[in-house]
N, C-alpha and C positions, 0 to 999 in steps of 0.2 A: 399583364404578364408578357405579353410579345414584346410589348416595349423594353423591358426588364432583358427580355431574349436576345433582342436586338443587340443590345447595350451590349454585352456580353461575347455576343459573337462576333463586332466591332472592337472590343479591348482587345480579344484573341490574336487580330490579324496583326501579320508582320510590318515592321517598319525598320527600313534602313538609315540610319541616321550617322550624319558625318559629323563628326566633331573635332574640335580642335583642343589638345591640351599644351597650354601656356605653360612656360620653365622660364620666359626670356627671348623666348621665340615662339612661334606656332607651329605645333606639329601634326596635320590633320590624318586624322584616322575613317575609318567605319565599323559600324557596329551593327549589328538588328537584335532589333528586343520587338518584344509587342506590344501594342499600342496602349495596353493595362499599366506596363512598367511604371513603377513608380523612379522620381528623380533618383534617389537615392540609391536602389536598385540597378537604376543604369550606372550611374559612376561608379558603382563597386566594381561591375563588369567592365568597367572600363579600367580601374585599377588596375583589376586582374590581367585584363588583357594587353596593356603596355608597361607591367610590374618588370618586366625581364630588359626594357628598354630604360627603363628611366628608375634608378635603384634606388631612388628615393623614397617612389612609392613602395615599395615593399616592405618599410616597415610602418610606413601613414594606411590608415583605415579610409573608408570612401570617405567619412565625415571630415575627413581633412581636405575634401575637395566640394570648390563647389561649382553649382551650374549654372551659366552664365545667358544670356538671351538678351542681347543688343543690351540696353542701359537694365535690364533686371535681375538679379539674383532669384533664382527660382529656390524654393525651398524643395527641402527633399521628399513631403507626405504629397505632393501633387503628381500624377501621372502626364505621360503624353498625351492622353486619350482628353486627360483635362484641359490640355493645351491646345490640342486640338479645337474641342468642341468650341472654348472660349477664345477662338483664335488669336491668341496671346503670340504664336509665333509665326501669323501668314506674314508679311509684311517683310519678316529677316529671312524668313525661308524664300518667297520668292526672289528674291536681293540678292542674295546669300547662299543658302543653302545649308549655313553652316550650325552646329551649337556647339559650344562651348567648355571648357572645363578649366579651372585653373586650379594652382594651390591654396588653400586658404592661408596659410603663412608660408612664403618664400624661403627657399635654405640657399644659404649662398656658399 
């Protein structure tokens, strides 16, 4: 059970995450969510949070976005916390810094 606890009070904690959303160019943002967030959950917030920027998004759902991490498409039912543990993204983060987001279909 502490382990179980552990887990838990590890998802909770905050994470700043920058990312960049692709139109044609790179637009780099921040964000925090917690370390639980799932992919999907993040791009929505993300949606939300530059819909007033980029008017496209306002009528695309997160699922028209997706999340990008050097050569991977991450799916959306994985968390940070996942990414983390299975350190899928040290390597770009310390390089980097950055993750990603783009449209899944381009509107021109």
């Amino acid at each position: 059970m502490a382990c179980c606890a552990s887990k838990a009070k590890l998802k909770e904690e905050t994470l700043e995450v920058t990312y960049s959303y692709w139109d044609g160019s790179g637009h780099r943002r921040t964000i925090e969510v917690t370390k639980g967030t799932s992919i999907s959950k993040f791009l929505e917030a993300v949606r939300v949070s530059i819909a007033s920027d980029f008017h496209e998004l306002r009528a695309m759902g997160s699922d028209g976005l997706l999340y990008i991490k050097e050569d991977l498409i991450i799916p959306g039912h994985y968390s940070f916390y996942d990414l983390i543990v299975t350190k899928v993204q040290q390597r770009a983060v310390q390089r980097e810094g950055v993750w990603a987001c783009a449209p899944l279909i381009k509107q021109s």
